[in-house]
N, C-alpha and C positions, 0 to 999 in steps of 0.2 A: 515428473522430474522437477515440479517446483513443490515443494512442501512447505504450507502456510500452517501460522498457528496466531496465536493472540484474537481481535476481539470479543464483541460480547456486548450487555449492556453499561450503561454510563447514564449517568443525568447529565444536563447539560452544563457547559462548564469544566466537566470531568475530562478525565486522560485516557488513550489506550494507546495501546502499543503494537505493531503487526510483526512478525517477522516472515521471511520466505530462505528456504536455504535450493537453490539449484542442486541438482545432484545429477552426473552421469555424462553424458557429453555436452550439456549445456552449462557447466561448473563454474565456468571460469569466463562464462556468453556478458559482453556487454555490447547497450545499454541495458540495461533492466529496470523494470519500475510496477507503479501500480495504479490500476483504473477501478473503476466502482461504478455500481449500477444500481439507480435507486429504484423502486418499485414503479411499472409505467412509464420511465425515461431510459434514455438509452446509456449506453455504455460509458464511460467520459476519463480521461485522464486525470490522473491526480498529481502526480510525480513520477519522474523520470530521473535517474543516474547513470553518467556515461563513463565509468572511472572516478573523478573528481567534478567532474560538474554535473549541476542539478539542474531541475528543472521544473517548477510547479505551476497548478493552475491559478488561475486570476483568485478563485475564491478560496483557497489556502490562506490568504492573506496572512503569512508568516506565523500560522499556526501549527505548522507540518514541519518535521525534519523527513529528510530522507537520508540514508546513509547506507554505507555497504563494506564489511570488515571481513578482508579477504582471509584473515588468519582463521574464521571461522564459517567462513563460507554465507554469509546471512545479509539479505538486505531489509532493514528496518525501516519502520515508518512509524514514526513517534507524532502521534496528534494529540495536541493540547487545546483549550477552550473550543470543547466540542460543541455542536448546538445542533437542534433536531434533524436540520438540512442536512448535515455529514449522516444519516442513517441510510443505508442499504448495503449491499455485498459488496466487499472488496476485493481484488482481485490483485495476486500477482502476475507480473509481465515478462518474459524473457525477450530479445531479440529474436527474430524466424517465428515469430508466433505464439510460443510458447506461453499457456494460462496456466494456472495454479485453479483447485477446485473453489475460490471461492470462500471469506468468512464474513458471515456477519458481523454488523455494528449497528447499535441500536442506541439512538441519544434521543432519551425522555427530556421531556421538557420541565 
């Protein structure tokens, strides 16, 4: 019910872009966001949207938007000056639990 698409690899420095669009009884579920899991560490949030407010982690450090455009059903996650650290699975989030299978990101040095 969550279907992810966007990253991939990057050098560092570089941009991607995630999207996740809900579909089916969780369409319209908020909060929703997205966590990440790097190889060896655990799980960890990235951002969070609850309607209008956000919410990111420390080491975002205003590199991250998140955003959610209900005319098309999609919540995005636009990261810019990527750097190696940002590499592992990303993960979309619904409220009640709800994971997205998961895409990679990959930032070469």
């Amino acid at each position: 019910q969550l279907a992810e698409s966007g990253g991939g690899l990057v050098q560092a420095g570089g941009s991607l872009r995630l999207s996740c669009a809900p579909s089916g009884m969780i369409a319209s579920i908020n909060p929703m966001g997205w966590y990440r899991q790097a190889p060896g560490k655990q799980r960890e949030l990235v951002a969070r949207i609850n309607i209008l407010t956000t919410h990111y982690a420390d080491f975002v450090k205003d590199r991250f938007t998140i955003s959610r455009d209900y005319a098309n059903n999609t919540v995005t996650l636009q990261m810019n000056s990527l750097e190696p650290e940002d590499t592992g699975v990303y993960y979309c989030w619904a409220n009640g639990d709800y994971w997205g299978q998961g895409t990679q990101v990959t930032v070469s040095s």
